[in-house]
Structures are given as structure tokens and as C-alpha cells.
N, CA, C and O atoms as a MOPAC input file, in Angstrom:
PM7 MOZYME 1SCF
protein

 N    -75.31300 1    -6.86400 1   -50.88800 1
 C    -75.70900 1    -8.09900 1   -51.48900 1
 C    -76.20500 1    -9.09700 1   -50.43500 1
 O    -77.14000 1    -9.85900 1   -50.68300 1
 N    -75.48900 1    -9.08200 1   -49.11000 1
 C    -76.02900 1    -9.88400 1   -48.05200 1
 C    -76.84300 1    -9.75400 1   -46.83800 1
 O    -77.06800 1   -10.45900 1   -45.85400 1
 N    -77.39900 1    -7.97000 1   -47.49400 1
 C    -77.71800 1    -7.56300 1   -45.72700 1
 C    -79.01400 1    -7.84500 1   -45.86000 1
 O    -79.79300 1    -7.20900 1   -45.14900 1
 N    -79.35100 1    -8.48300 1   -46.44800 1
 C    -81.04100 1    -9.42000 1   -46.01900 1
 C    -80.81200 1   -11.05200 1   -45.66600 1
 O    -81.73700 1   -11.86500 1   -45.67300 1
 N    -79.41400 1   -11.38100 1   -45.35900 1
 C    -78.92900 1   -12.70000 1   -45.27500 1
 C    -78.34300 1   -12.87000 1   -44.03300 1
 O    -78.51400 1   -13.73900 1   -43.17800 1
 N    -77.70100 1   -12.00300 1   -44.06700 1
 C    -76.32000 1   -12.07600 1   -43.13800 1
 C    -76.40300 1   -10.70200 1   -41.82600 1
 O    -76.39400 1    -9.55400 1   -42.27000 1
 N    -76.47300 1   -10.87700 1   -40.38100 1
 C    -76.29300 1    -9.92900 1   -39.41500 1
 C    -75.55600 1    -8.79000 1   -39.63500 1
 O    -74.41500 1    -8.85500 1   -40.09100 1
 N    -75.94900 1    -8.03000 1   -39.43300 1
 C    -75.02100 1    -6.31800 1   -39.61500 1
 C    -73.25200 1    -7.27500 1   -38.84600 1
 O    -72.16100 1    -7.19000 1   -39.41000 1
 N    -73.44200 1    -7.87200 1   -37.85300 1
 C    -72.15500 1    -7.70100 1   -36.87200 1
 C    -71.69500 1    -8.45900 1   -38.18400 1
 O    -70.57500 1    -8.03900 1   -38.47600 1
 N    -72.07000 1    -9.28600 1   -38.96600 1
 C    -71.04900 1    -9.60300 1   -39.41400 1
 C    -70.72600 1    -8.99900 1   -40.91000 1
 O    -69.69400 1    -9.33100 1   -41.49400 1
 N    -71.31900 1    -8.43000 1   -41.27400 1
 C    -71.20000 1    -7.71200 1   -42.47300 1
 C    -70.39700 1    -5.73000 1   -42.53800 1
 O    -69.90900 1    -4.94300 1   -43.35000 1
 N    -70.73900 1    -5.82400 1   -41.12600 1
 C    -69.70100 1    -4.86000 1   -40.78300 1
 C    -68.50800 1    -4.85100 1   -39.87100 1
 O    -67.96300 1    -3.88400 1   -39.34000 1
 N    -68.27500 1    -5.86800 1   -39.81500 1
 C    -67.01000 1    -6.28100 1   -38.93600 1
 C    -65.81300 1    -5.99000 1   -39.80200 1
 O    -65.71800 1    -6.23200 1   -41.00500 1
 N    -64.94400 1    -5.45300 1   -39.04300 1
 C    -63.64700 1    -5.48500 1   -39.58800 1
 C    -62.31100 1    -6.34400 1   -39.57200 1
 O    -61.27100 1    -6.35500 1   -40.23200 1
 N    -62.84500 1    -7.07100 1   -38.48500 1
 C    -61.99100 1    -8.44300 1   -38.44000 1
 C    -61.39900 1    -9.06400 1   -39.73200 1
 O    -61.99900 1    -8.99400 1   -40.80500 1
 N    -60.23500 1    -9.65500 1   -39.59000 1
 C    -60.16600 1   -10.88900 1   -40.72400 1
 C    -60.07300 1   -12.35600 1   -40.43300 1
 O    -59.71200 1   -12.77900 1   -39.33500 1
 N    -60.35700 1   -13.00600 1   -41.28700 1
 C    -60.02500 1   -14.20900 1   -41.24900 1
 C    -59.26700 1   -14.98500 1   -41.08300 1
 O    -58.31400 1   -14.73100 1   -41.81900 1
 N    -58.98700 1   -16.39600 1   -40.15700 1
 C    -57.56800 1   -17.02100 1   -39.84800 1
 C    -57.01400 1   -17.33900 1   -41.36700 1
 O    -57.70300 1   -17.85300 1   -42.24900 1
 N    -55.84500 1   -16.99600 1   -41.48500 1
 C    -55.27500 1   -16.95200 1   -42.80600 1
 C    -54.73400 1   -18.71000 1   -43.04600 1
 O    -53.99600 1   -19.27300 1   -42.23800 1
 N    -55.04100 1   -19.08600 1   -43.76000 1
 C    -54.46000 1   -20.30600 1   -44.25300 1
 C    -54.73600 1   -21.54900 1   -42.82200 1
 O    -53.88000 1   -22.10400 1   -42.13300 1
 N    -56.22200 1   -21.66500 1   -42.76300 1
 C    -56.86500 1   -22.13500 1   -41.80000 1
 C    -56.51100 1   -23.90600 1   -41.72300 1
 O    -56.51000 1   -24.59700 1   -40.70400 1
 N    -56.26800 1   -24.27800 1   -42.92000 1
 C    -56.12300 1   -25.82900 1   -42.95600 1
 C    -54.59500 1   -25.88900 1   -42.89000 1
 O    -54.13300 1   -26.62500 1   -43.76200 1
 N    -53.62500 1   -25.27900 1   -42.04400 1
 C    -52.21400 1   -25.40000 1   -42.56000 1
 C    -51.91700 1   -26.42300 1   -41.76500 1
 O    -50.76500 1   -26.80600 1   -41.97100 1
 N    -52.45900 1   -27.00700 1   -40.96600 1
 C    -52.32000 1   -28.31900 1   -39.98100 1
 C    -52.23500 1   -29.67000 1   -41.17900 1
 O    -51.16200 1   -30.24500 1   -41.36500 1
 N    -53.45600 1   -30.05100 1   -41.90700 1
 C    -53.66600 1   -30.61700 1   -43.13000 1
 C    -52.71000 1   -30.93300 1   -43.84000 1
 O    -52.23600 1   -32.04700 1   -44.06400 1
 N    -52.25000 1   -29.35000 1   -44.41600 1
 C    -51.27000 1   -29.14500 1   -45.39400 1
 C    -49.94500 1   -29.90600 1   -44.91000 1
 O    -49.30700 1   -30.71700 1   -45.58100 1
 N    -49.60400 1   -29.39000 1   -43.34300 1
 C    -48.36400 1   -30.02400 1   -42.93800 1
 C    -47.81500 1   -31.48100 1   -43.21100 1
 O    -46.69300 1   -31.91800 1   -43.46700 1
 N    -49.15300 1   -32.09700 1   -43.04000 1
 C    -49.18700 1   -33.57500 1   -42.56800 1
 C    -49.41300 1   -34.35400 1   -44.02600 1
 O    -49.32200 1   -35.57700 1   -44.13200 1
 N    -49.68000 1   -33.57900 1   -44.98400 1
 C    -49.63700 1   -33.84100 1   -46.73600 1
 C    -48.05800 1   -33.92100 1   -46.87800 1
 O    -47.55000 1   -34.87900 1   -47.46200 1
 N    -47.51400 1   -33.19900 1   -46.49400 1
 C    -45.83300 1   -32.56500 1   -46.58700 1
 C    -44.91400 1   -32.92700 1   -45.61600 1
 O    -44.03300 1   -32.10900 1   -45.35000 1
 N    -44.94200 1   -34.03400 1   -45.00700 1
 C    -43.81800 1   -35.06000 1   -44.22500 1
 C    -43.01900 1   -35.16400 1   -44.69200 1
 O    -41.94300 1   -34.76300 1   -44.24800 1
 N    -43.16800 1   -35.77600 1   -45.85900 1
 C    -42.10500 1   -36.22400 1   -46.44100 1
 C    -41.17100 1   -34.90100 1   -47.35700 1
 O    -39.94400 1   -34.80000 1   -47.37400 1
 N    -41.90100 1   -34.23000 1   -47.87700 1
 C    -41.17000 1   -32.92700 1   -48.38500 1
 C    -40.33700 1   -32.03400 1   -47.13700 1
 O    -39.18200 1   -31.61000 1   -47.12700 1
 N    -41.40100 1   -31.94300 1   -46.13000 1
 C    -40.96300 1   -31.50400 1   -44.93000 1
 C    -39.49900 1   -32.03000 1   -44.17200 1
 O    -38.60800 1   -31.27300 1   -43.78500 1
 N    -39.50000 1   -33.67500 1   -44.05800 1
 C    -37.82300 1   -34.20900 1   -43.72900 1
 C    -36.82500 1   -33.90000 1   -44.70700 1
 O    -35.61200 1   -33.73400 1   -44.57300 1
 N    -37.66200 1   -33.84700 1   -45.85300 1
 C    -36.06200 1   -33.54200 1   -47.04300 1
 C    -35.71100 1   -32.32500 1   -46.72400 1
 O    -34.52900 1   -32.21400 1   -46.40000 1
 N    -36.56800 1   -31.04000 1   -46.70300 1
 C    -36.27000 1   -29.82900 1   -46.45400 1
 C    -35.36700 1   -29.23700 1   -45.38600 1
 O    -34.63700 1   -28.24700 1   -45.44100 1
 N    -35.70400 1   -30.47400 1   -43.96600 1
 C    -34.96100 1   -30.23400 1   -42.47900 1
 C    -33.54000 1   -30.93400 1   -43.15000 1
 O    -32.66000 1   -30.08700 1   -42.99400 1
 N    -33.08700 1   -31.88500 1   -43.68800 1
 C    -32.11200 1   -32.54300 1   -44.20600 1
 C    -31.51100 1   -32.02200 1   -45.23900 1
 O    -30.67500 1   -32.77300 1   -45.74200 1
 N    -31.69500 1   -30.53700 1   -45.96400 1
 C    -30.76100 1   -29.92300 1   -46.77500 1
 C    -30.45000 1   -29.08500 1   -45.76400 1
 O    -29.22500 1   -29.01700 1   -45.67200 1
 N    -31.05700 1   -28.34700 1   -44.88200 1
 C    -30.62900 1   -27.65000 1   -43.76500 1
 C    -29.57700 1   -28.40200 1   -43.48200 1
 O    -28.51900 1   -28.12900 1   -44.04900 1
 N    -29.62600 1   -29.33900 1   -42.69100 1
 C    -28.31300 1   -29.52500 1   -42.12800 1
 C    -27.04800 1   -29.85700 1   -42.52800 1
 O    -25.98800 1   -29.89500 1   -41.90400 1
 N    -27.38900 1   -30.14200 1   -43.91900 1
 C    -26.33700 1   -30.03200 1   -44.85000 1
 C    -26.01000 1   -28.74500 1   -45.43700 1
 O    -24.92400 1   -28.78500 1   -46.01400 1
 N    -26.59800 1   -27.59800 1   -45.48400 1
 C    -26.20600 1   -26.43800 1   -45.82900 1
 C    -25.73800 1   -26.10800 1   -44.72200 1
 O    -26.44100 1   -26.33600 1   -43.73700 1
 N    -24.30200 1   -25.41800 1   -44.51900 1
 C    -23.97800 1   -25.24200 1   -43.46400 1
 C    -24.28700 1   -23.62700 1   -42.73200 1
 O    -24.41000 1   -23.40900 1   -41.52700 1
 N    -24.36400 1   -22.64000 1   -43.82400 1
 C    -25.22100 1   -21.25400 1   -43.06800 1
 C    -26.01300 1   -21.61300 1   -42.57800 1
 O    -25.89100 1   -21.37400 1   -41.37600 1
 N    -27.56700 1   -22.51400 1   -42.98000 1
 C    -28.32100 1   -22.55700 1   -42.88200 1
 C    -28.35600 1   -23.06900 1   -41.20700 1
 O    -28.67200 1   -22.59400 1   -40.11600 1
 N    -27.78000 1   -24.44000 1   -41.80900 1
 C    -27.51300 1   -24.97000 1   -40.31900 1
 C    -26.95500 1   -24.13100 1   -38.78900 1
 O    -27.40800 1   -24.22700 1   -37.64800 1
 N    -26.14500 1   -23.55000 1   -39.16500 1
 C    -25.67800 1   -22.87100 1   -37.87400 1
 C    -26.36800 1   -21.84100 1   -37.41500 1
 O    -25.85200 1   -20.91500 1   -36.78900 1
 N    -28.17600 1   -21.97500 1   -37.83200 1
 C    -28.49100 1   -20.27000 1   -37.14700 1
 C    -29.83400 1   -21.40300 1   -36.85000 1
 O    -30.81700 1   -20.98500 1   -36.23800 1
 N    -29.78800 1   -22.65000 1   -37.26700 1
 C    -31.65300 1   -23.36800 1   -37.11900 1
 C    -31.33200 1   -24.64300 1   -36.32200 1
 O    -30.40300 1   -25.35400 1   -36.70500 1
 N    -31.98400 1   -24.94000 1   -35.33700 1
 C    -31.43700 1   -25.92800 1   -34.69900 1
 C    -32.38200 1   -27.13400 1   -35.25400 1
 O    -33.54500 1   -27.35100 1   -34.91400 1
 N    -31.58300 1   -27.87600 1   -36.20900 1
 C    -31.90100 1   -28.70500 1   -36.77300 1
 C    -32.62800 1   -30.16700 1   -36.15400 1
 O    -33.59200 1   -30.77300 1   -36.62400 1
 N    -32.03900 1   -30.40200 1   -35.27900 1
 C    -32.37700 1   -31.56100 1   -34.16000 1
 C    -34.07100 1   -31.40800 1   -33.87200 1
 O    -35.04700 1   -32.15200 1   -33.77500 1
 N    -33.76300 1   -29.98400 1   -33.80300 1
 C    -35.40500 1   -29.25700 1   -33.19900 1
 C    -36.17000 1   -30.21700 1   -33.87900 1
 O    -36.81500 1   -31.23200 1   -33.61400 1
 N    -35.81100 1   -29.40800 1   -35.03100 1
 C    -36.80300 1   -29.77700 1   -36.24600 1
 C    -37.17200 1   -31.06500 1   -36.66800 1
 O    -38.23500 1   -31.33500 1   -37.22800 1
 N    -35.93000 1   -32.15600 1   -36.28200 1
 C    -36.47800 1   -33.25200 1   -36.21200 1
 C    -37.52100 1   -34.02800 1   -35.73300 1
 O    -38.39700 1   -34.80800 1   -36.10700 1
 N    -36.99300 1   -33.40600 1   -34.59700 1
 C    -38.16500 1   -33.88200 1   -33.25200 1
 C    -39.13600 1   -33.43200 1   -33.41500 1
 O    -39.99000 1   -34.23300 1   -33.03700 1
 N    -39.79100 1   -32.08400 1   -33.98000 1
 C    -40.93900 1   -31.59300 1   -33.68400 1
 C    -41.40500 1   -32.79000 1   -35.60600 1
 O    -42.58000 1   -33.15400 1   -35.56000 1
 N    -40.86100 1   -33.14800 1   -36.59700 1
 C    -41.18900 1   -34.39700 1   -36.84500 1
 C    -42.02700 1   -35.49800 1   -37.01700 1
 O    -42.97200 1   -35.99300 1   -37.63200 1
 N    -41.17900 1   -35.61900 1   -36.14500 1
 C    -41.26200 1   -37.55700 1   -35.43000 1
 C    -42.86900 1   -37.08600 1   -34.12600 1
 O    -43.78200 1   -37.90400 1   -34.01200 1
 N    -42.88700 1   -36.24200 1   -33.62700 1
 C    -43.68800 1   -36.25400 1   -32.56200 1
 C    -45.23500 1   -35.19800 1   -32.79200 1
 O    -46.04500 1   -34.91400 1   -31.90900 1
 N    -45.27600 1   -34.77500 1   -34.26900 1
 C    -45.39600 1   -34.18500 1   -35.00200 1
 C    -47.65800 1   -34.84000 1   -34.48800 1
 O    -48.15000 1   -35.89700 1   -34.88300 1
 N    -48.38500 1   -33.80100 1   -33.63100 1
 C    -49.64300 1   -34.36300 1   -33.40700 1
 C    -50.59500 1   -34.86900 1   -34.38800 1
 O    -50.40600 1   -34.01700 1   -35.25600 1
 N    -51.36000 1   -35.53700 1   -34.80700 1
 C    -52.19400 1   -36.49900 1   -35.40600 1
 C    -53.05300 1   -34.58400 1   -36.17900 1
 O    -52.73800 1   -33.49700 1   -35.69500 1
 N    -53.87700 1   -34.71800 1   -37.14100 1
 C    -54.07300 1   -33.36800 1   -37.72300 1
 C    -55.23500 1   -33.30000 1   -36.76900 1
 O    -55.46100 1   -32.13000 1   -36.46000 1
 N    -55.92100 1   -34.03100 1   -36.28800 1
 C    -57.47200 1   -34.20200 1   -35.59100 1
 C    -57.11800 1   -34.04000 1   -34.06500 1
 O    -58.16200 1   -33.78000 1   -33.46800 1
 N    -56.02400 1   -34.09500 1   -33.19100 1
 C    -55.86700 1   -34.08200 1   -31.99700 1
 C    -56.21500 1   -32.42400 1   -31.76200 1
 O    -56.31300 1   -31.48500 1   -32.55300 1
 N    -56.36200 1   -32.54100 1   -30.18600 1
 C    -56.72400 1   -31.11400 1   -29.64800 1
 C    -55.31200 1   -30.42000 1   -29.07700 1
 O    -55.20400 1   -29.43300 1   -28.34800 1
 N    -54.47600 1   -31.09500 1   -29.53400 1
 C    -53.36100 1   -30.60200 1   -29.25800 1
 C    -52.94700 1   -29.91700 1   -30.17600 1
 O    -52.01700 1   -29.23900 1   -29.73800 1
 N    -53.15800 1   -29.67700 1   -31.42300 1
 C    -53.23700 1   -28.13700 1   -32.23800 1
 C    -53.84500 1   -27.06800 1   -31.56700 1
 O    -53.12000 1   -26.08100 1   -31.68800 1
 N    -55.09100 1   -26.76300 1   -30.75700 1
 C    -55.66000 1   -26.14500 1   -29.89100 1
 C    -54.36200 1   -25.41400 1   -29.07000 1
 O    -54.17400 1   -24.22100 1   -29.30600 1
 N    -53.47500 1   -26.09700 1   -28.12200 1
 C    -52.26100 1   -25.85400 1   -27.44900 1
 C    -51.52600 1   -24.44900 1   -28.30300 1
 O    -51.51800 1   -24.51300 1   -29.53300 1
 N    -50.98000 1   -23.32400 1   -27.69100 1
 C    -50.57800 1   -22.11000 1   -28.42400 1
 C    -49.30300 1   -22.78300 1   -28.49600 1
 O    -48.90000 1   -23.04200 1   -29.63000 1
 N    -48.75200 1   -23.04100 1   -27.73900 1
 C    -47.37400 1   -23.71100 1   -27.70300 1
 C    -46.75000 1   -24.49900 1   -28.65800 1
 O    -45.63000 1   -24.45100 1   -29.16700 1
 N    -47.91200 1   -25.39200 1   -28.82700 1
 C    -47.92700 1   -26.31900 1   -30.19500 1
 C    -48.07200 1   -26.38300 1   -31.53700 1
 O    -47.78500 1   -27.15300 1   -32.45400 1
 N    -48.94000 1   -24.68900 1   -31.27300 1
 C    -49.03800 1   -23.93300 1   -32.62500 1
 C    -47.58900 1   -23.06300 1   -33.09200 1
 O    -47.09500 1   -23.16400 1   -34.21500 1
 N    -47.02900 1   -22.19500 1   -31.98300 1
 C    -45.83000 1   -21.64100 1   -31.89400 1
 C    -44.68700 1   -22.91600 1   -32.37500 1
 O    -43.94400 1   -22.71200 1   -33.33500 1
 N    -44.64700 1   -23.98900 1   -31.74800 1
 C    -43.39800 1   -24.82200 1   -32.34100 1
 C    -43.73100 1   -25.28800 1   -33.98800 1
 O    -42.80400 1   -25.74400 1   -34.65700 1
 N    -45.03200 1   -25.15000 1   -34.55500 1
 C    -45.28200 1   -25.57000 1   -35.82500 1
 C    -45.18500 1   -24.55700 1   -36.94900 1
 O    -44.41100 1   -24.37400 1   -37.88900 1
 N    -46.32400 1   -23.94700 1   -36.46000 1
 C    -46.54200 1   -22.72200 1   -37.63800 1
 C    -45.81500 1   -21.56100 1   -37.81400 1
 O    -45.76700 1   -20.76900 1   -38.75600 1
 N    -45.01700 1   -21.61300 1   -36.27900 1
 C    -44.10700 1   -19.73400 1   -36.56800 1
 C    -42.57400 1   -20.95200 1   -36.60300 1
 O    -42.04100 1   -21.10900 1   -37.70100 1
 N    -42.01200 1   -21.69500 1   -35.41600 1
 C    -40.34200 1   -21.80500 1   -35.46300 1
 C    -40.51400 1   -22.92900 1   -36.52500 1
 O    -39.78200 1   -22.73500 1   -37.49600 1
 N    -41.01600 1   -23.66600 1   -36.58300 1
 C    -40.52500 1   -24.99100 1   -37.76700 1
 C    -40.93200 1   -24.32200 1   -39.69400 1
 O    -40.28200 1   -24.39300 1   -40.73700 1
 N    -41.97900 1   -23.86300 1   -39.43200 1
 C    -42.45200 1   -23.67900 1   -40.84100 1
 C    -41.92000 1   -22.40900 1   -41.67800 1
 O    -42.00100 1   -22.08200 1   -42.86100 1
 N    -41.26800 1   -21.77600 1   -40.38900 1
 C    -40.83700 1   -19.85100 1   -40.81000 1
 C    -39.28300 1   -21.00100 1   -40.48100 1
 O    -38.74100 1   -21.25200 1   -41.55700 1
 N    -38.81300 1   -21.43500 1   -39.69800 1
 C    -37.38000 1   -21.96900 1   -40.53600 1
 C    -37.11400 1   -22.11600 1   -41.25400 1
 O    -36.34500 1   -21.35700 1   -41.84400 1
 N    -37.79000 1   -23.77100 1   -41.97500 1
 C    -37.67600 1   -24.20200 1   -42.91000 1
 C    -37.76200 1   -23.31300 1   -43.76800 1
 O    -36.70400 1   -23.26600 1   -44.39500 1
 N    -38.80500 1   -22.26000 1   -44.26800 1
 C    -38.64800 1   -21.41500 1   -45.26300 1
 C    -37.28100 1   -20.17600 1   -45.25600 1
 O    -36.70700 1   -19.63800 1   -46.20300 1
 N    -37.18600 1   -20.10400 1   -44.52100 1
 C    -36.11200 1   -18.70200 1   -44.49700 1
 C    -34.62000 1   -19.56000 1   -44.94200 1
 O    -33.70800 1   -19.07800 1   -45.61400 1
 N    -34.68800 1   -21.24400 1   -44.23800 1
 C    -33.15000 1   -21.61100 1   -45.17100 1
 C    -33.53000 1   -22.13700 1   -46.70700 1
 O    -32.67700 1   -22.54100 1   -47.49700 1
 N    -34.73900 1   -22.07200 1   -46.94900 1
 C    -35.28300 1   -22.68900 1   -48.27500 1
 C    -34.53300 1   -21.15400 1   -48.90400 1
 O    -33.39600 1   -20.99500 1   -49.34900 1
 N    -35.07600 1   -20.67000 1   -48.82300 1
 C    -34.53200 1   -18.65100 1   -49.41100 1
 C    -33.15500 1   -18.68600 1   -49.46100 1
 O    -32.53900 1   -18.49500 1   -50.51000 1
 N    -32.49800 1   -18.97500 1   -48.13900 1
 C    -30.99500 1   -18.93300 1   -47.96800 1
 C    -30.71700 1   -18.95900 1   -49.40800 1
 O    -30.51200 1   -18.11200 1   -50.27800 1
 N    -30.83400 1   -21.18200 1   -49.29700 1
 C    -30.11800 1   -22.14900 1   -50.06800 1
 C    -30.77800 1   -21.60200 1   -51.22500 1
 O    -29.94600 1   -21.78500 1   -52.11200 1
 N    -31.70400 1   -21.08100 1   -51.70800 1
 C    -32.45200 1   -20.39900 1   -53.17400 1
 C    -31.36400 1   -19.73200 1   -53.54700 1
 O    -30.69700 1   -20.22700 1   -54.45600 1
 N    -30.80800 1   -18.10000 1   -52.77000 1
 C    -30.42500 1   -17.00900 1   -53.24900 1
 C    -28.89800 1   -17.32000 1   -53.64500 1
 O    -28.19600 1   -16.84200 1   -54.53700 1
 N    -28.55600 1   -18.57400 1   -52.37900 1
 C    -26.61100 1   -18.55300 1   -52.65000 1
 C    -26.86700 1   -19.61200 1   -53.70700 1
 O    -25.83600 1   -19.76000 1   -54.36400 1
 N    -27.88000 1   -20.43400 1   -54.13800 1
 C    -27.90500 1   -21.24900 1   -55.53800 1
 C    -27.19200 1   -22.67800 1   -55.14400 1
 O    -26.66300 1   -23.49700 1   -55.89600 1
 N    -27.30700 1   -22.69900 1   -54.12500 1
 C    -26.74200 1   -24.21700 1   -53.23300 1
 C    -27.93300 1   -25.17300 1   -53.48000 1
 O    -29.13200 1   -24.92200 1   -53.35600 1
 N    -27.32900 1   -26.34100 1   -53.86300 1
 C    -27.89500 1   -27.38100 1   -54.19800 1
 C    -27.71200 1   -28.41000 1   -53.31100 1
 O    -27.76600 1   -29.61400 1   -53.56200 1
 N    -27.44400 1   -27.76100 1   -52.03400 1
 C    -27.69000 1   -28.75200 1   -50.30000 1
 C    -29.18200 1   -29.21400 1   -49.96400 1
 O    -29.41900 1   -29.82600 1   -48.92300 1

């Protein structure tokens, strides 16, 4: 359908696409959902004792502007998108499965 449009390299590439490319956006929509979420953590107490909650604060409060080039930083991507966002979800699951209303 596109190969009178579009370069072979890219029509035969097998690559994929960055998955969920605006999740910087999304984050910064979700502050506020985001502190409630770090704040049942630390009130759930499984939850709490395996996620270092403090972390999570801080990364927060210090939390880069969505437009800075400091998303660029792997480091900065690693403290957002894999330890804060794969936390928060795995005690969201916790507190889901034991039916805790922390």
C-alpha cells in the first residue's frame, strides 16, 4: 500500500516503535493521582517495606518540567519510567489482590 510512498528501509524494517512515546506527558497529567498512589504505599505496609517510599517522593517534588532535556538523561528515564512507575504499579496490584483499601 506504501511502497510508492514510503523507502523500502522503512517498510521493511523490523524494528518497533517506542512504546507509549508521550509517557513523560501522561506523568505530569497524573501528579496528583501519582502522590495519592505513593501515599497508599506507605500506608500499606507490604507494600511499603519492599518500595522505598521517600524515593518516590522525591523523584515527585523534583520531578523535570515535560519539555526539559533532562528526559533525554537514561538515568532520569530509569528513575521514572522503570523504578517509580513499575513501583507504583506492582503495590497498586499488591493493594488490588489483598483488597486493602490503604
Amino acid at each position: 500500500m506504501l511502497a510508492d510512498r514510503a523507502p523500502a528501509e522503512v517498510l521493511n524494517t523490523r524494528l518497533r516503535g517506542y512504546q507509549a512515546a508521550d509517557w513523560v506527558q501522561a506523568l505530569h497529567g497524573d501528579r496528583t493521582a501519582l502522590r495519592a498512589e505513593v501515599e497508599s504505599i506507605r500506608r500499606y505496609e507490604p507494600a511499603a517495606s519492599m518500595i522505598d517510599v521517600e524515593r518516590m517522593r522525591a523523584l515527585l517534588e523534583s520531578m523535570p518540567d515535560p519539555g526539559s532535556p533532562a528526559w533525554g538523561d537514561q538515568a532520569v528515564e530509569a528513575d521514572y519510567r522503570y523504578a517509580m512507575l513499575r513501583s507504583i504499579s506492582a503495590a497498586s496490584h499488591m493493594r488490588a489482590v489483598a483488597g486493602s483499601n490503604a
